[in-house]
MARBA-3410 file (N, C-alpha, C, O; in Angstrom, 1 decimal):
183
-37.6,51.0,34.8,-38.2,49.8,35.3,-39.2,49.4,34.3,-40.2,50.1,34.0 ~ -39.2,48.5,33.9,-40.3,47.5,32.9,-41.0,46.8,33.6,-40.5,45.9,34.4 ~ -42.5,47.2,33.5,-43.5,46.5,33.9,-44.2,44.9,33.1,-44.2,44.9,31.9 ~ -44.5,44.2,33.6,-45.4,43.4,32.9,-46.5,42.6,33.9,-46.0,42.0,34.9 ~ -47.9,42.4,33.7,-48.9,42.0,34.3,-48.6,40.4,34.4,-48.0,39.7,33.5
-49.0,39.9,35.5,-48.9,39.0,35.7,-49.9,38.4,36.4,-50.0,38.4,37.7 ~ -51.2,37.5,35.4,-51.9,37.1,36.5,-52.3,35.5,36.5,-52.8,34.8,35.6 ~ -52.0,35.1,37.9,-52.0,33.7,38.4,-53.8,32.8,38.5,-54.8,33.0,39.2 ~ -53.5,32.0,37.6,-54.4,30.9,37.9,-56.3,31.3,37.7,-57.1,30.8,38.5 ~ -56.6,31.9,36.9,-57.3,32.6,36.6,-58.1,31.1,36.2,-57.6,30.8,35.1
-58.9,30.4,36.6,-59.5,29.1,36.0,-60.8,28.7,36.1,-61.2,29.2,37.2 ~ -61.2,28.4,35.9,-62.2,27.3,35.4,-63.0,27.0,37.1,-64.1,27.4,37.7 ~ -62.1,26.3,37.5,-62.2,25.3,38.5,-62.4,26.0,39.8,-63.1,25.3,40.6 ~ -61.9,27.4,40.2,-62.6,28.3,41.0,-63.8,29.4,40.7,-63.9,30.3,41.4 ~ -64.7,29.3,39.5,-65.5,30.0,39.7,-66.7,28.9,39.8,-66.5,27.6,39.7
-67.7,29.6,40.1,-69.0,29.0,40.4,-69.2,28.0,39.1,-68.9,28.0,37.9 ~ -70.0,26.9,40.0,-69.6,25.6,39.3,-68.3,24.6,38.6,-68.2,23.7,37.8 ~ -67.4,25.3,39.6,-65.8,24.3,39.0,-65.7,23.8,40.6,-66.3,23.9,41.7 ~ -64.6,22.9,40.0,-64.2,21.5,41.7,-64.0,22.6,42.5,-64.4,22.4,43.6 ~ -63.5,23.4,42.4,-62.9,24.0,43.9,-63.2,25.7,43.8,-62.4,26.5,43.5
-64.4,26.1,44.1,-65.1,27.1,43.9,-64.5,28.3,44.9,-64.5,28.0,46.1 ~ -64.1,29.3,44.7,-63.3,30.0,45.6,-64.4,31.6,46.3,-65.1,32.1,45.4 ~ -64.4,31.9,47.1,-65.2,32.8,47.8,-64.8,34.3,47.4,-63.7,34.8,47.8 ~ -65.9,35.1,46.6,-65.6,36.5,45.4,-65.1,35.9,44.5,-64.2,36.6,44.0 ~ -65.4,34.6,43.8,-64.2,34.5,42.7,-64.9,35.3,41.6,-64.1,35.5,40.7
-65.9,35.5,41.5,-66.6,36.5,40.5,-66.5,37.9,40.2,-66.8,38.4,39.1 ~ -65.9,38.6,41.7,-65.9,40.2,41.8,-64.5,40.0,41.8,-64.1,41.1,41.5 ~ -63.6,39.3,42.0,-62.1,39.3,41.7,-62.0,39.0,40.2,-61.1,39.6,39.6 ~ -63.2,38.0,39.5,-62.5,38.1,37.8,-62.7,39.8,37.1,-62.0,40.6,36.5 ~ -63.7,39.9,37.6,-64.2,41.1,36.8,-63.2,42.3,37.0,-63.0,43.1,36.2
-62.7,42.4,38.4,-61.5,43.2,38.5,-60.5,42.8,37.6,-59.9,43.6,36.7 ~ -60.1,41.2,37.9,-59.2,41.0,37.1,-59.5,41.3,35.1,-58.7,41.3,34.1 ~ -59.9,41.3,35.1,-60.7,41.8,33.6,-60.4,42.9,33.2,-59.9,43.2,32.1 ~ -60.8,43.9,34.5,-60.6,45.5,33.8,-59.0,45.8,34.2,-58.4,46.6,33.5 ~ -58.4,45.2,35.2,-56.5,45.2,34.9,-56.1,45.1,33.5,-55.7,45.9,32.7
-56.2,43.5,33.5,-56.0,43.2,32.0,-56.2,44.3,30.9,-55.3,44.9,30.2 ~ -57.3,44.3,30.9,-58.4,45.6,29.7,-57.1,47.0,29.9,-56.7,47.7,28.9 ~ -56.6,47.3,31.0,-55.7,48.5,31.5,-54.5,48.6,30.8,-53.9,49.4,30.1 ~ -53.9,46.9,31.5,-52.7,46.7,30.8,-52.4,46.7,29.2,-51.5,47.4,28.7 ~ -53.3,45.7,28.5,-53.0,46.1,26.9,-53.4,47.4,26.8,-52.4,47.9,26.2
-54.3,48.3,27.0,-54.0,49.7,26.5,-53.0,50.3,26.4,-52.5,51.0,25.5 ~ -52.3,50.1,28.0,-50.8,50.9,28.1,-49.5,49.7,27.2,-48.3,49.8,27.3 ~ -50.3,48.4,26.3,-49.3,48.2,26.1,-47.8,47.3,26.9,-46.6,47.2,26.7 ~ -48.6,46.7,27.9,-48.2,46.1,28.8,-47.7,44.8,28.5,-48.5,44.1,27.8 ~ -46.5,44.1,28.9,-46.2,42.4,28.4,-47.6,41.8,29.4,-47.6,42.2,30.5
-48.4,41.1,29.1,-49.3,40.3,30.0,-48.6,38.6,30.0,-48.3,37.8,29.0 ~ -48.6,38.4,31.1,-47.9,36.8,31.0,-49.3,36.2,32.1,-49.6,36.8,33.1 ~ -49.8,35.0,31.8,-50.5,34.2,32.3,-50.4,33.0,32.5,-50.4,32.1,31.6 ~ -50.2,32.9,34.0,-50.3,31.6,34.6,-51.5,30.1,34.9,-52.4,30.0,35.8 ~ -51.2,29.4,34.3,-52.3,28.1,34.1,-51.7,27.2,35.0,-50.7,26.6,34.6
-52.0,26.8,36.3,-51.6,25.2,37.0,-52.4,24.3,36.4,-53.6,24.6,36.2 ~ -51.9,22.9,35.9,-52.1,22.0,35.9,-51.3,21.0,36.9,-50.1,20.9,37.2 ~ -52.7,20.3,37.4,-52.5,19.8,38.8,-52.0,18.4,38.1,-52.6,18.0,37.0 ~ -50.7,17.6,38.7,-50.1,16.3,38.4,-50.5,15.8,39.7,-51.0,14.7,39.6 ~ -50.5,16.2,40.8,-49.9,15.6,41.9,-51.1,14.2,42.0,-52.1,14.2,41.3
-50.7,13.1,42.8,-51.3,12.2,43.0,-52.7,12.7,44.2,-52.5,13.2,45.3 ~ -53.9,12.5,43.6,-54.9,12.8,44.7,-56.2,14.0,44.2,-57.4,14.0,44.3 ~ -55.0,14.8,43.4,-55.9,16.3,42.8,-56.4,16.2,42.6,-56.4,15.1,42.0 ~ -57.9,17.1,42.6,-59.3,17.0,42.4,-59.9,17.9,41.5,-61.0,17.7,41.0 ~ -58.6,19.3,41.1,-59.0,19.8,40.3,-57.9,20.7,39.3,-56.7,20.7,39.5
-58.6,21.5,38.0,-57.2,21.9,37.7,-56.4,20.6,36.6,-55.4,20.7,35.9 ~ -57.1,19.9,36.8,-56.9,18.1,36.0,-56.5,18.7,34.5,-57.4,19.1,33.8 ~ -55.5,18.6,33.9,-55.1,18.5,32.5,-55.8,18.0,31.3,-55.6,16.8,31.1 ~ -56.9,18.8,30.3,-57.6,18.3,29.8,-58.8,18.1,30.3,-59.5,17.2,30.0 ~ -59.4,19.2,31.5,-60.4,19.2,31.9,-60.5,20.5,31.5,-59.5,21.2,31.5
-62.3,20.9,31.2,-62.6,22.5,31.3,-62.1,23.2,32.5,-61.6,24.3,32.3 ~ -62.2,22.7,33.5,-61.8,23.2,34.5,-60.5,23.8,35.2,-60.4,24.5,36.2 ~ -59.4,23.3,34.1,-58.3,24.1,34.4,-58.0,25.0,32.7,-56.9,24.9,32.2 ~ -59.0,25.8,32.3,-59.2,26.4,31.3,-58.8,27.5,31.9,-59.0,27.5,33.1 ~ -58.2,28.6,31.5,-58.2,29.7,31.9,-59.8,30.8,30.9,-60.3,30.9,29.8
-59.9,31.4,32.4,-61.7,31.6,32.6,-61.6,32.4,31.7,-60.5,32.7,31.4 ~ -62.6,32.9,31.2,-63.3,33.7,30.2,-62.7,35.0,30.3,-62.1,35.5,29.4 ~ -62.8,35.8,31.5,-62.7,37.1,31.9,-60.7,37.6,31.9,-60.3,38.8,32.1 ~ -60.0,36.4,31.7,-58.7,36.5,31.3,-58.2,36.0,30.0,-57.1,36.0,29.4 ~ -59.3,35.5,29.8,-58.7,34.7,28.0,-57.4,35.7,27.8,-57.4,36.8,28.1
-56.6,34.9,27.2,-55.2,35.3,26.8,-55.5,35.5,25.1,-56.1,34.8,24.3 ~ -54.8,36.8,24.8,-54.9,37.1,22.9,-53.5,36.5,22.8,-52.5,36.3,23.5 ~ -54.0,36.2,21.5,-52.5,36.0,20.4,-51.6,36.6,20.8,-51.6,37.8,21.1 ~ -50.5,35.7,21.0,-49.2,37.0,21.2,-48.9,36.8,22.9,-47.8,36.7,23.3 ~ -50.2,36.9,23.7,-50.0,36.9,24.9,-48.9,35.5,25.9,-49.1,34.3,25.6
-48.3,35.8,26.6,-47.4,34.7,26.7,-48.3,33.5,28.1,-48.6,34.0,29.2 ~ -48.5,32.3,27.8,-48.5,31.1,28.7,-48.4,30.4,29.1,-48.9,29.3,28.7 ~ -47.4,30.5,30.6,-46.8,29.4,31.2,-47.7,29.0,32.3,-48.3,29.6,33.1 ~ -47.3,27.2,31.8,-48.2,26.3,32.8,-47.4,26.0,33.9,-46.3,26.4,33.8 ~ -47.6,25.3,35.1,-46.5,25.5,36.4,-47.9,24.2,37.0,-49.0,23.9,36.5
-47.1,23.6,38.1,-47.2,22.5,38.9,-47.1,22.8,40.1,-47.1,21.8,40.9 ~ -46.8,24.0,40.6,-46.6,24.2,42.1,-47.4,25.3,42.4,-48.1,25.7,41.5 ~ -47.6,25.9,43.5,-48.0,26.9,43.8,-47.2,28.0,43.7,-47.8,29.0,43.9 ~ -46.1,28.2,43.4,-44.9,29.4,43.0,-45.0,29.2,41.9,-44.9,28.1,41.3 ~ -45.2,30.6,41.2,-44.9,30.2,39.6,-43.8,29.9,38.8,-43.8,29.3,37.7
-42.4,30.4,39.7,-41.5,30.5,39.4,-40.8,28.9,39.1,-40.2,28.5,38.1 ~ -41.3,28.2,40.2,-40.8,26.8,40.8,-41.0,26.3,38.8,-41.9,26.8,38.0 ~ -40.0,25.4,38.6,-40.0,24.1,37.0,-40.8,24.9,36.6,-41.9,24.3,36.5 ~ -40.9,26.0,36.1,-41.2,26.8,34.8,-40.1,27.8,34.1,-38.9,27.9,34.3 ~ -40.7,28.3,33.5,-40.3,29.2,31.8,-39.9,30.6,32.5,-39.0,31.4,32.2
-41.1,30.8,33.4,-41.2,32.3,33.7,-39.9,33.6,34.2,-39.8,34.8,33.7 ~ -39.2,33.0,34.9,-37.7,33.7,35.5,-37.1,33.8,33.8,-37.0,34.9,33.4 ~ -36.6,32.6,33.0,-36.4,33.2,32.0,-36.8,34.3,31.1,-36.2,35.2,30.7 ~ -38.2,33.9,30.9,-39.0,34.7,30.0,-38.9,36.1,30.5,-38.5,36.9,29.6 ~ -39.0,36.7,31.8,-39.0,38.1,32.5,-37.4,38.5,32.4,-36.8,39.6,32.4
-36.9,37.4,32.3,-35.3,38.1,32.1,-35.0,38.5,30.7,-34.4,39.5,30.6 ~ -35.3,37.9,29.7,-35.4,37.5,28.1,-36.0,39.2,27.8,-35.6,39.9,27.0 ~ -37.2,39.5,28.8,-37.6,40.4,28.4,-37.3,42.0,29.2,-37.9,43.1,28.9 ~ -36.4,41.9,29.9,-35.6,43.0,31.1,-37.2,43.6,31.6,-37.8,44.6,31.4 ~ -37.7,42.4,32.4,-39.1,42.9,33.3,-38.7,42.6,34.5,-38.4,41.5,34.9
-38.7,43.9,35.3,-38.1,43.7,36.6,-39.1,44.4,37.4,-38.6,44.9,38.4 ~ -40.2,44.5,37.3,-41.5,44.8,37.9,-42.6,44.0,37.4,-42.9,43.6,36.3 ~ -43.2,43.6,38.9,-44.6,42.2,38.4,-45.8,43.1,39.0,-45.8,43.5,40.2 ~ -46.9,43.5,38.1,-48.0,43.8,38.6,-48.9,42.2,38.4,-49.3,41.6,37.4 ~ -49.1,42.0,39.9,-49.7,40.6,40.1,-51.2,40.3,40.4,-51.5,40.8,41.6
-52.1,39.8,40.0,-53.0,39.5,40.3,-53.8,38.1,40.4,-53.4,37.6,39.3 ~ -54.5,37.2,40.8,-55.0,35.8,40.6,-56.0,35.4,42.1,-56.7,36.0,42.9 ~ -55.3,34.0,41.8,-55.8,33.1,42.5,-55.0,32.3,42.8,-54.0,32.0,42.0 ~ -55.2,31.7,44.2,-55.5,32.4,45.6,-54.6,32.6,45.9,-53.5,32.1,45.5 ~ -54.8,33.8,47.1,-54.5,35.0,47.4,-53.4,34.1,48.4,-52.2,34.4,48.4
-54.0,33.1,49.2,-52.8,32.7,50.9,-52.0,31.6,49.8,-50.8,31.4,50.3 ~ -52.2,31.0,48.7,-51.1,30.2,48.0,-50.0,30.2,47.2,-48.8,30.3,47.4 ~ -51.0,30.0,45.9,-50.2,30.6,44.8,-49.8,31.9,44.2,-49.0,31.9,43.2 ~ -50.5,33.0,44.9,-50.5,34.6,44.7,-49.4,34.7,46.0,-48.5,35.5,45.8 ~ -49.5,34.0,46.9,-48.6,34.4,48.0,-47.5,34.2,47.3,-46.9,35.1,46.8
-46.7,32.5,47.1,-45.7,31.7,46.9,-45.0,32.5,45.9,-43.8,32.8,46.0 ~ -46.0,33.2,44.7,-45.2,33.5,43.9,-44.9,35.1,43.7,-44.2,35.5,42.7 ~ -45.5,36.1,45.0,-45.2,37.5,45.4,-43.7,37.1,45.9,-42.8,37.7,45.4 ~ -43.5,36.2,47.0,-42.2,36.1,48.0,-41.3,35.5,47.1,-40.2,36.0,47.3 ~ -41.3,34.9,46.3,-40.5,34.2,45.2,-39.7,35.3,44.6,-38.5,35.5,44.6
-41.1,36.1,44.0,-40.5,37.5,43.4,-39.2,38.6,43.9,-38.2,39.0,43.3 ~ -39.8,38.8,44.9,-38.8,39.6,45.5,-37.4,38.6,45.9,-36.2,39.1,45.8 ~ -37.6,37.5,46.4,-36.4,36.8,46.2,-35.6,36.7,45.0,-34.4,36.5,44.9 ~ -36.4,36.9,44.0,-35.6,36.8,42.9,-34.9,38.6,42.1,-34.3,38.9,41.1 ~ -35.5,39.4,43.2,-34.7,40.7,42.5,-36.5,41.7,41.9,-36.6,42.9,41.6
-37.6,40.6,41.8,-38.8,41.8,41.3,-39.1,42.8,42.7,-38.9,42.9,43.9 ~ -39.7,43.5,41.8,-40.4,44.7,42.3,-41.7,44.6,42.3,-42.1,44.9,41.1 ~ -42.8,44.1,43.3,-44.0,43.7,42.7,-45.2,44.3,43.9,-45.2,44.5,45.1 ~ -46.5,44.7,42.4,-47.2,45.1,43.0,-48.8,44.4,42.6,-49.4,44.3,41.6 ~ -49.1,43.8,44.2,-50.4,43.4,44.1,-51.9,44.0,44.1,-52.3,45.0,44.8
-52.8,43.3,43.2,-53.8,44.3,42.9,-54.7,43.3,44.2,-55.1,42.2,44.1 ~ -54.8,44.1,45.1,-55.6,43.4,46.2,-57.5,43.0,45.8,-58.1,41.9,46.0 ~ -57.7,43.7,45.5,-59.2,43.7,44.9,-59.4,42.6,43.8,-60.5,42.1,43.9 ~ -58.8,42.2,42.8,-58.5,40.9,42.0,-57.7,39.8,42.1,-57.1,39.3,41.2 ~ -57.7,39.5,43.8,-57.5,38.4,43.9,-58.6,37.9,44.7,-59.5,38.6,45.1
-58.4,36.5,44.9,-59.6,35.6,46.1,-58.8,34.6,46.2,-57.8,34.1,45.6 ~ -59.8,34.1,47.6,-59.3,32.6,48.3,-60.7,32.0,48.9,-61.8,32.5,48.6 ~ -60.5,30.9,49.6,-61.5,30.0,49.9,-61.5,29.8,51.5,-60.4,29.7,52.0 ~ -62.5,29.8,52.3,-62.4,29.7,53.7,-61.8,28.2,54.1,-62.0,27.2,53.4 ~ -61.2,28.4,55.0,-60.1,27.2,55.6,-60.6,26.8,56.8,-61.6,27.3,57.3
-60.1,25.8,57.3,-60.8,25.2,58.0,-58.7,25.3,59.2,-57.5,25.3,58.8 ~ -59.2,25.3,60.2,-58.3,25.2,61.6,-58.7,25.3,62.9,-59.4,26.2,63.5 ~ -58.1,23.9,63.3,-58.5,23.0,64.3,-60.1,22.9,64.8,-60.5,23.1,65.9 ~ -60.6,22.7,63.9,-61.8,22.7,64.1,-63.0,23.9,63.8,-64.2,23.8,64.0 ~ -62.3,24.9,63.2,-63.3,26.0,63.1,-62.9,26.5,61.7,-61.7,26.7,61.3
-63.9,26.8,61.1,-64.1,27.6,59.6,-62.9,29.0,59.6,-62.7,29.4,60.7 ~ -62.4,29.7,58.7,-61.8,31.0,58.7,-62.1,31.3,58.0,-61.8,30.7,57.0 ~ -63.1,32.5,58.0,-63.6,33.1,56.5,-62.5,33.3,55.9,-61.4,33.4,56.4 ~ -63.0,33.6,54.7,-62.1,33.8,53.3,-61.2,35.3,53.3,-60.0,35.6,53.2 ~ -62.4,36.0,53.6,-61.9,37.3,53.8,-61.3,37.8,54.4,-60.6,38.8,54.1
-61.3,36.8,56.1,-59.7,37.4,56.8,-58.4,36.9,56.4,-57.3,37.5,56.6 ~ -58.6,35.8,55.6,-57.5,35.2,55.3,-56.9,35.8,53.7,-55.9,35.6,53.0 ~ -57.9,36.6,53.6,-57.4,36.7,52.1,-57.0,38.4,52.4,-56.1,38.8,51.7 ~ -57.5,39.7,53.4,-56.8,40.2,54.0,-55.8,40.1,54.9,-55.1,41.1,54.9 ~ -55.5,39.3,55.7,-53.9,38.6,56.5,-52.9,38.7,55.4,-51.9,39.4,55.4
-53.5,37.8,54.5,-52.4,37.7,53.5,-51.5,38.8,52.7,-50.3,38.8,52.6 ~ -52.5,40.0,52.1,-52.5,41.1,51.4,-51.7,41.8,52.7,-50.6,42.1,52.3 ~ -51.9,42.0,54.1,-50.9,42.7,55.1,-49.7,42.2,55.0,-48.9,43.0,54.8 ~ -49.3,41.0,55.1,-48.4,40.1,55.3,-47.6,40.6,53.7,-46.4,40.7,53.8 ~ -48.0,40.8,52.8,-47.2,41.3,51.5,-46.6,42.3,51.8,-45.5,42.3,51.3
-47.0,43.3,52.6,-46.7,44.7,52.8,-45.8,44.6,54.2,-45.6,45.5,54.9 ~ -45.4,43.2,54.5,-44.9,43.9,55.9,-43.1,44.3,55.8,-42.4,44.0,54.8 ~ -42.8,45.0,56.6,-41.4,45.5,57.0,-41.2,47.2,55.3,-40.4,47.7,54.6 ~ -42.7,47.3,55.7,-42.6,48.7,54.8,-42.8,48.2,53.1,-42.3,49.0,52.3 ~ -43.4,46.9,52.7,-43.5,46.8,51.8,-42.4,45.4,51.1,-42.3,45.1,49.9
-41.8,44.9,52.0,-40.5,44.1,51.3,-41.3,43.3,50.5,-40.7,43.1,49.4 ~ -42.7,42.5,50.3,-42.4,42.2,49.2,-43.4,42.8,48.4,-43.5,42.2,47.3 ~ -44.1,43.5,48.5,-44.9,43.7,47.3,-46.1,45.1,48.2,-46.8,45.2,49.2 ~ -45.8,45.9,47.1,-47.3,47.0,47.3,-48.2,47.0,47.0,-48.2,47.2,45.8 ~ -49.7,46.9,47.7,-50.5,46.3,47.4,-51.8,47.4,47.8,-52.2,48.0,48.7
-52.4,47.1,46.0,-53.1,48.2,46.1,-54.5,48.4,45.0,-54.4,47.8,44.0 ~ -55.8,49.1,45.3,-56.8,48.2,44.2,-56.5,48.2,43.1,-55.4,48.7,42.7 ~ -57.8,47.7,42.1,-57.8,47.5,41.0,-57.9,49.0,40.5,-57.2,49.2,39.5 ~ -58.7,50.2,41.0,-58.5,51.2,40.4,-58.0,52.4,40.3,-58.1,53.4,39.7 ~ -56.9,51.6,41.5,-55.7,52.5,41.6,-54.5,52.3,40.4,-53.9,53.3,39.9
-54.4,51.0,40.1,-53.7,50.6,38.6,-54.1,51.2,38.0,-53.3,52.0,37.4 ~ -55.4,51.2,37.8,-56.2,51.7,36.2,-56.4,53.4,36.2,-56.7,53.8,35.0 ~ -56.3,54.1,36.9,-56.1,55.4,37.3,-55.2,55.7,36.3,-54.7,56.8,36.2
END
């Protein structure tokens, strides 16, 4: 089984001070940081995902804004591979399904932003498509939502989500911290 890191949407625009500021997005980079730091040691393909938002309305994520930069704490090295995507699945009108095939990676160690969207869309995607994937629960985040009238913290929703990966024994993804990877 060939591994390669995979982490979603790592930007600008969810940490403090971007349009759409996400709740931990600072103790999820920093996890996501020491993954990364993990993965090139062992040598790992790292592939990173950049949304730029087209859709009519978007607020952030804007092409050619700092804000859909990928953040500091994931900067991509030379060499490192990055596909940009338009949807919340990464897989959806991108490169990526090729590139993981191109490269016989049939294991996703997954981590990003956010956890109920784009981290979700593109866990279930995964296993639809034949991966084996494991989410680093501690380096991801989400943002509190709002239903029928009442706030949902971030945190239930961003654990809901992380159970919901694991259900029927795991079907789509095992999900587990940041220093359980790095172990």
């Amino acid at each position: 089984m060939k591994t390669a890191l995979l982490i979603i949407d790592v930007q600008n625009d969810y940490f403090e001070g971007g349009a759409h500021t996400l709740v931990n997005a600072a103790q999820a980079g920093q996890q996501v940081q020491q993954v990364l730091q993990t993965a090139r040691k062992q040598q790992l393909p790292v592939v990173h995902i950049q949304h730029l938002a087209v859709n009519e309305g978007a607020d952030f994520f804007l092409p050619n804004t700092t804000g859909a930069h990928i953040h500091a704490c994931a900067n991509p090295l030379p060499g490192e591979t990055v596909i940009t995507k338009n949807y919340p699945n990464s897989f959806r009108a991108t490169t990526l399904l090729a590139h993981l095939q191109e490269h016989h990676i049939t294991h996703l160690v997954i981590c990003g932003m956010m956890t109920d969207v784009c981290v979700d869309a593109t866990v279930r995607a995964a296993m639809d498509l034949g991966f084996t994937t494991t989410v680093i629960g501690d380096a991801c985040a989400t943002r509190n939502r709002e239903l029928y009238g009442q706030t949902i913290n971030a945190d239930t929703i961003h654990q809901a989500y992380l159970a919901g990966m694991t259900a029927l024994g795991g079907l789509y993804a095992q999900v587990i911290p940041a220093a359980t990877f790095m172990a």
